[in-house]
Structures are given as structure tokens and as C-alpha cells.
N, C-alpha and C positions, 0 to 999 in steps of 0.2 A: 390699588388698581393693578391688576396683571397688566404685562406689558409682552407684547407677541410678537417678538424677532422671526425674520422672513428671511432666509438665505438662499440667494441665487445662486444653481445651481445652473451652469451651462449645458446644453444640452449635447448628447454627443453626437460625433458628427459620424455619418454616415461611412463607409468603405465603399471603395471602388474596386471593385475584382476582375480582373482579366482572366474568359473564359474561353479556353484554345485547345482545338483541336490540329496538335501539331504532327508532321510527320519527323522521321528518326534528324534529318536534314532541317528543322525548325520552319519547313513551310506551311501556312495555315489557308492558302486559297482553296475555294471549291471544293471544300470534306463530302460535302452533301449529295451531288449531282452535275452532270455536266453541263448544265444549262445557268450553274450559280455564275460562272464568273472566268470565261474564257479570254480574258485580257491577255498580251502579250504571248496570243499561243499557247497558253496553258493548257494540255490536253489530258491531265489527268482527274477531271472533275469527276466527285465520286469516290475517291479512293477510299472515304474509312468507311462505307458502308460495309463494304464484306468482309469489315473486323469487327461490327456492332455485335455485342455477343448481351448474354445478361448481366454480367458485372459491369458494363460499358451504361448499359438503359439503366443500371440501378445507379451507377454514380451520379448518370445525369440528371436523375429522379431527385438522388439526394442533392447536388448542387441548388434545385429550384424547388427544394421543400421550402425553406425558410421563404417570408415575403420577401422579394427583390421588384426593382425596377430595371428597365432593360436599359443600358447607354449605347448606342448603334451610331455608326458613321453611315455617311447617307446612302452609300451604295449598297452596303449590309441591310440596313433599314427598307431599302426600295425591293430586296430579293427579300425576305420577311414577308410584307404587307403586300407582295401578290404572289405569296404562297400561303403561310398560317392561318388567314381567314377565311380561303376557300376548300380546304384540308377538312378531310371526312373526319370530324369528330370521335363517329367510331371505330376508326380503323387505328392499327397501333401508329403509339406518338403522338394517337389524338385528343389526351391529357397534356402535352407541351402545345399543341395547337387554340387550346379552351384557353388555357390559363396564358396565351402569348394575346387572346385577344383582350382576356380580364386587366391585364397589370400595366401598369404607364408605360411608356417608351420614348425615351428621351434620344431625337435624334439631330448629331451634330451634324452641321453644315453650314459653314462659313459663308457661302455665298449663292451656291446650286438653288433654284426651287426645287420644295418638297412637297409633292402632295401629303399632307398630315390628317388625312380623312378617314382612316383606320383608326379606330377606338382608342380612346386613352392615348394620341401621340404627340407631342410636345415639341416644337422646334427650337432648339438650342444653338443659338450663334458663332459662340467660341468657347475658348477655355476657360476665361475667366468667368462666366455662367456654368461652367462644369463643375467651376471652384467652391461657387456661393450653394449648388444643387449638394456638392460633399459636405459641406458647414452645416448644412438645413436637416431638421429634425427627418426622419423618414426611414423607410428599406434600404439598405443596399444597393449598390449599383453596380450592376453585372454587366460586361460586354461579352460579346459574341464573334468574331471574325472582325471586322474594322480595324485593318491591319494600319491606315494610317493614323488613325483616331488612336489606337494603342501607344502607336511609336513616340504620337506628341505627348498621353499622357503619361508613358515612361520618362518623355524628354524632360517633363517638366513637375516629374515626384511628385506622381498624384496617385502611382499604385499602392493598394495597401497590401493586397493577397492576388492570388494566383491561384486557378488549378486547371491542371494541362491534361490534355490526354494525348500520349504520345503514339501514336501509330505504326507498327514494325516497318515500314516502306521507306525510303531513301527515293524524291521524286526530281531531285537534279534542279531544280529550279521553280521559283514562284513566288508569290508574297511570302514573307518570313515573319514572324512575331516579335523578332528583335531586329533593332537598326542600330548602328553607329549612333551615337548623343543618349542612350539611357542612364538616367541619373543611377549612379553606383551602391547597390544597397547589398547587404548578404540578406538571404530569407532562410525561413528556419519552415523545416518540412514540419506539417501538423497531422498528414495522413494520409497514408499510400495504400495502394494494391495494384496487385497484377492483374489483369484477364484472362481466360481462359485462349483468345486468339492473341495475346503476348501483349495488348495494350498495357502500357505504363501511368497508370495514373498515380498524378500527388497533388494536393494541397499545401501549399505556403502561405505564409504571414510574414511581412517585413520584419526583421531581424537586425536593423540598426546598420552598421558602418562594414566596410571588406574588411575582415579581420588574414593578417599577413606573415607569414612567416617563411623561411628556410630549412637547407643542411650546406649554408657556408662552410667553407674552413675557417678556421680562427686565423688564416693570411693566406691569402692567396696563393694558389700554383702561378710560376713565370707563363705557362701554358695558359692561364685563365686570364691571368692580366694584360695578355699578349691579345687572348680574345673578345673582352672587357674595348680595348683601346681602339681595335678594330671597328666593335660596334658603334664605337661613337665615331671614327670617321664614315662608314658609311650611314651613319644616321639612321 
């Protein structure tokens, strides 16, 4: 009698991608328009549009070829779902607009009400439901602008990859993509290009531990150690 061994095989878990449209100064509010997100006097809503070129629509074409699901913090998610669903189909970008109503959309918010009445939208409580949504069989999880949603899932090593578009403008101030408390990883670039209006774009994949090195001298200068001692009194 054959006997028919069954090996489980866990399934893999999902990635999280932080998806940023940053300028040269790592701020990521209000890329779109000035109507996304004028908090704290922000007044340059708007800024990467008159660098969108076509290597800029093709990246972001190929960022959301593959199936993904959206991860949106709730203020991102509230500018979303009253703009993408009333967005003229046929006018350009009205393939991100079809396919933003087609795909889930998972939106964090701890405590706020969320209208979740826009197709396919999910309301998610905390991190530790963002943890069990990474563990679970499925697409991808992409965010888009949710600057505080990013900072907690940096805080708490849950990015796997990255891909940035950096924008030639230096805007002095505004939400930023990175904060103080990001768990310390190196990422390894998996694929770049330039644009024709100077955007910078790259893809990264986490890359393990901060790898560290020098150009010590083999003993110190009186000069360095002089400077060394200093820094630790002034702390």
C-alpha cells in the first residue's frame, strides 16, 4: 500500500512597499495638488506635477503592474476615495483611477471614523492587523503618501522595499518620509533610472544589517584624541 507524505509548505508572506514621491529635502506632502493637504501652511501642493514626464508615468505604470493591494493611512485614504472614483476614466491616469477602484485598500486608523463605502476598502485598526495582513497569503502591500503610517511601519521593521521618486526641488519644509526611530537596515538598489526632467528614481529590497567601516589611523593623532575627548564632554 502506497503511503502519501504531505509536506507543509508555509506560505509566503506578503511585502510591504513604501511608495514616495519625495522631493530633493525628503518631503513627501501634497506631490499632487494643492487642494491634497495644506496642514501647517504647506503651500507648495502640486510640486511634482511639472516634472511628470514619461519615464516618471512609465515607472509608475510599472510600480502597479504587478497585483498589489493599497496600505493608506486615513488622511491619504480620505484624499484617494474623493478623488480616484470620480476621475474621468478617460482622461490620462485614468488607468490608475479603474484599477484604484478594482484593488482592496487597506486603511489604517486607529481611532478616526472612516467612511469605507468606496469599493474594495477595509478598515484596519493597528499594526498588529498590518502584521497578520503581511503574514497572509495575497498581493503586495503598497503605500502611497501616509507619512505617519510609514514612520510607524519603519519604526517597527515592517518595510521590506522601497521605491522613491525623487524630485529636483528642495521645498524647506513639510511631512518628510523619514523620522527619528526607523529600525536600521542597509537596502540594496534593485533598479534605477533617470528622467528626462532630472527625477531620480530607484527601487530597493531590504539588504540585512548597516554594514560599517573607516580610514582610522592605526593610533591616533594628539589632535584627534584631543577632539575624541571633547566630544564626549560635550555629549
Amino acid at each position: 500500500m502506497a503511503v502519501a507524505w504531505y509536506v507543509h509548505r508555509p506560505h509566503p508572506m506578503r511585502k510591504i512597499i513604501v511608495g514616495a514621491q519625495v522631493s530633493m529635502d525628503g518631503v513627501m506632502q501634497a506631490p499632487g495638488g494643492l487642494w491634497e493637504d495644506p496642514t501647517k501652511g504647506f503651500r507648495f501642493g502640486g510640486w511634482v506635477m511639472p516634472y511628470a514626464d514619461q519615464e516618471f508615468g512609465e515607472e509608475i505604470d510599472r510600480l502597479f503592474s504587478e497585483k498589489f493591494d493599497l496600505l493608506l493611512g486615513r488622511k491619504t485614504y480620505e484624499i484617494f476615495a474623493a478623488y480616484w472614483p470620480y476621475y474621468d476614466k478617460s482622461a490620462p491616469y485614468g488607468g490608475i483611477a479603474k484599477l484604484c477602484d478594482e484593488i482592496k485598500k487597506y486603511v489604517v486608523s486607529q481611532s478616526g471614523e472612516v467612511d469605507t463605502s468606496w469599493q474594495g476598502s477595509v478598515l484596519v485598526r493597528n499594526l498588529a492587523d498590518v502584521k497578520r495582513l503581511r503574514d497572509e497569503a495575497g498581493p503586495n502591500l503598497v503605500t502611497q503618501g501616509s507619512t505617519e503610517l510609514v514612520h510607524a511601519l519603519l519604526a517597527e521593521d515592517l518595510v521590506d522595499a522601497m521605491s522613491t521618486f525623487t524630485i529636483p526641488v528642495v521645498l524647506g519644509g513639510g511631512k518628510k518620509l523619514f523620522a527619528d526611530g526607523s529600525t536600521p537596515h542597509a537596502y540594496k538598489l534593485t533598479r534605477s533610472r533617470v528622467s528626462s526632467n532630472g527625477i531620480l528614481i530607484g527601487h530597493y529590497e531590504r539588504d540585512g544589517q548597516i554594514k560599517m567601516g573607516g580610514l582610522a589611523l592605526d593610533s591616533p593623532s594628539k589632535a584627534e584624541a584631543a577632539r575624541q575627548e571633547r566630544m564626549k564632554r560635550e555629549g
